[in-house]
C-alpha angles and dihedrals in degrees: 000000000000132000145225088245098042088049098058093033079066093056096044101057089037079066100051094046082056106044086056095063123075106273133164109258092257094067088039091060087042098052088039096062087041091052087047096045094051083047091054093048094045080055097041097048083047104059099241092110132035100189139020118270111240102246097042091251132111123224153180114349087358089060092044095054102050086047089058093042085048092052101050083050100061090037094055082052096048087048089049 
């Protein structure tokens, strides 16, 4: 079964993998706000945010934090 975070880590990384290929700036701007909007609702179904920033994009302490969350994460697959 798969979950709300799993799903959008998935994203998430699927946009990575993209944005480091050569696109045309178009699909960039597409796979980025993918990649951001994965990154919110992995904030959002955390806890570490309550409401969407106004421009789509975390920041600060919120960043920080779902980087964190994102970390342990990989590391608890990677020990598994």
């Amino acid at each position: 079964m798969t979950t709300h975070f799993d799903f959008h880590y998935r994203r998430l990384k699927e946009a990575g993998r993209k944005l480091s290929e050569e696109l045309d700036p178009q699909d960039f701007k597409r796979w980025d706000d993918i990649r951001e909007a994965a990154r919110t609702a992995i904030a959002l179904g955390a806890g570490i945010i309550d409401t969407i920033p106004h421009d789509g994009r975390l920041k600060g302490a919120a960043l920080r934090a779902t980087h964190d969350l994102i970390a342990r994460y990989e590391i608890a697959e990677i020990a598994a």
